[in-house]
PAMI-73541 format. One record per residue: x, y, z of N, C-alpha, C, O in turn; residue in three letters. Coordinates in steps of 0.05 Angstrom, whole numbers, plus 5000, padded with zeros to 4 digits. Layout:
<sites>
XYZXYZXYZXYZALA/...
</sites>
This chain:
<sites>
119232812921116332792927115932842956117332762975UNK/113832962957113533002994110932952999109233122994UNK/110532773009107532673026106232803048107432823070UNK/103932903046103133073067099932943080097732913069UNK/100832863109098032783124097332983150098733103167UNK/094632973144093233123160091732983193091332743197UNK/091333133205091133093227090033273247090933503250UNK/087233153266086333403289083533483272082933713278UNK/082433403261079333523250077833303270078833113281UNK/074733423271073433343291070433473285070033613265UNK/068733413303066833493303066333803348066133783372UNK/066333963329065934223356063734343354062234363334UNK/063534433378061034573378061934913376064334963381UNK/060235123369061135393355061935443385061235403408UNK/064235603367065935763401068435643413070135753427UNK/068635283402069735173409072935213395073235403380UNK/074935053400077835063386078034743380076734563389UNK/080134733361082034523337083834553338084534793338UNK/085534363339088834393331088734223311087933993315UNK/089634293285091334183264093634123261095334283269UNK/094433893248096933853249097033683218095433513208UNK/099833813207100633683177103633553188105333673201UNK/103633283180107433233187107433153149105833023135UNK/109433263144111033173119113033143116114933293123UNK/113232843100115832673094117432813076116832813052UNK/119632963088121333123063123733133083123333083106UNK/126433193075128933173094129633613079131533763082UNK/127433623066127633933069125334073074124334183055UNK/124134083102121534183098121734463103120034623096UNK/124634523118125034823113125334993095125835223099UNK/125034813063125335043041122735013026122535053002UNK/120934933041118434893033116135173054116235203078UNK/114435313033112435483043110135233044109635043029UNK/108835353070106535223077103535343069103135583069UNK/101435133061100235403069097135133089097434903099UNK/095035273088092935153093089635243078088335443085UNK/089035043058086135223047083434983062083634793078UNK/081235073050078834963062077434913035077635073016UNK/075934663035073534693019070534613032070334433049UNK/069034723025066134663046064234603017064534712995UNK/062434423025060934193006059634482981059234712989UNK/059334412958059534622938060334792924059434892903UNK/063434832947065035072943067135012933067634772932UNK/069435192921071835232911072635172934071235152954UNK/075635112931077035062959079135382957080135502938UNK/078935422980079335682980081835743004081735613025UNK/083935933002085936003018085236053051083336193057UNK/086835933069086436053092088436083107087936243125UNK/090535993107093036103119095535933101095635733087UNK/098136253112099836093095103136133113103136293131UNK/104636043109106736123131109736143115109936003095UNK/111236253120114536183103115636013107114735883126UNK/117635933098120335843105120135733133119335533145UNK/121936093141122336073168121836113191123036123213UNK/118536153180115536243197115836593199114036713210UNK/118136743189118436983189115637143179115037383178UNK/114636963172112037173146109236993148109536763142UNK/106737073155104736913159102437093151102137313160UNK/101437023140098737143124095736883124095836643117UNK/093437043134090237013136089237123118090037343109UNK/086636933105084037083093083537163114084437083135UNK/081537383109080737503126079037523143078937693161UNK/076837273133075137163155076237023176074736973195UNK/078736943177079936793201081936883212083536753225UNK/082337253205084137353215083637383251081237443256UNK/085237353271084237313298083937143303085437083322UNK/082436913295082236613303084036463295084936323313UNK/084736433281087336303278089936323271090936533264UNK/091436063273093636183274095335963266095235753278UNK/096836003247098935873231101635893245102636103254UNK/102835593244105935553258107135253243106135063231UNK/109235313252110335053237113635033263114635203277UNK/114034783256115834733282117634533245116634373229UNK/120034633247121834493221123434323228124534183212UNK/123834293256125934063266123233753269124033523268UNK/119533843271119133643268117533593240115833413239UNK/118333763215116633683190113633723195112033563185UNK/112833963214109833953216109634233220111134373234UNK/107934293209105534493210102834513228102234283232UNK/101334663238100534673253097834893239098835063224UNK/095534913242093035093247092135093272091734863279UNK/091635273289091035273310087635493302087635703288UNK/085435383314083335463296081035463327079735303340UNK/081635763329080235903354076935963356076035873336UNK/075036073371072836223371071236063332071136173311UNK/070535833340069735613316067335763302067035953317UNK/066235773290063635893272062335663248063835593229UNK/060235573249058635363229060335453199060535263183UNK/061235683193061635763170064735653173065835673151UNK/066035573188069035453178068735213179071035103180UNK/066134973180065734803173067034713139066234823118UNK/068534543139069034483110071834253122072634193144UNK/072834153094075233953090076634133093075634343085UNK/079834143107081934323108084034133099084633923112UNK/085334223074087234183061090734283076090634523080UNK/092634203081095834233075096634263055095634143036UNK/098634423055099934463025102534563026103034763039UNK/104734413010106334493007106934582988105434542970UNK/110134832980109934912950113234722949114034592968UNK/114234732930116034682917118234802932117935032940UNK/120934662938122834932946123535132942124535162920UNK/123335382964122835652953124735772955126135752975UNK/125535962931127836122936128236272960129836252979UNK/125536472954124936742977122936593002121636383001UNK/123336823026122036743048119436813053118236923073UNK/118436703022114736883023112336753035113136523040UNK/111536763037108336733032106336693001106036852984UNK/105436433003103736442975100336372988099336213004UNK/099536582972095736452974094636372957092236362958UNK/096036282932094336112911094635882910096835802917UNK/092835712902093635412905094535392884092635252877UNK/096235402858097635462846100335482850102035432833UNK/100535542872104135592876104335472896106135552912UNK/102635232904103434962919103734722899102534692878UNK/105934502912106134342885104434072904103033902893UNK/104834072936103933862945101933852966102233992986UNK/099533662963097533672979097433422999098533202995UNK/096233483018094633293035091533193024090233323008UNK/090732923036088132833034086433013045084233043035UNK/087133143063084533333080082933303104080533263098UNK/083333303121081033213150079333453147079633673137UNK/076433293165074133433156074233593188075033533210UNK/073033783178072634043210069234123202068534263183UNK/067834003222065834033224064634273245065434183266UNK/063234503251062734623269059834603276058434713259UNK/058734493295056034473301053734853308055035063308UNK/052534853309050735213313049135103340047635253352UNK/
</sites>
């Protein structure tokens, strides 16, 4: 089982930056893909970054391609969003996610091929 808490949501004004941070309790978080999705009040919760293994491979939707930026540090079980040039429209809950231990060193964007979530901190962007 691997527990995942969230950390670093806030309230910014547009233009502004966030740092996210996921630490998860696992003694293998290096065979775990990360990823990070969003949900905003109404909506599906939806993909927004995802990272490998061994950070070799990192993939954006594409509205947040340029602004942000996915990392993970495995010696401390944390993950990281770093979430640049803010816009009212990335206002929403941002989810962590882990998948199951992975064979290959991929990348997944479905929430489907994560087995474990976080509660979610809220990222609010003011206009």
């Amino acid at each position: 089982q691997v527990q995942l808490v969230e950390s670093g949501g806030g309230l910014v004004q547009a233009g502004g930056s966030l740092r996210l941070s996921c630490a998860a309790s696992t003694r293998t978080f290096e065979d775990n893909a990360m990823g990070w999705f969003r949900q905003a009040p109404g909506k599906e919760r939806e993909f927004v970054a995802a990272i490998s293994r061994s950070s070799r491979s990192t993939y954006y939707t594409d509205s947040v391609k340029g602004r942000f930026t996915i990392s993970r540090d495995n010696a401390k079980n944390t993950v990281y969003l770093q979430m640049n040039s803010l816009k009212p429209e990335d206002t929403a809950v941002y989810y962590c996610a882990a998948s199951s231990p992975a064979l290959y060193d991929n990348v997944y964007t479905y929430k489907m091929s994560y087995k474990y979530w976080g509660q979610g901190t809220q990222v609010t962007v003011s206009s």
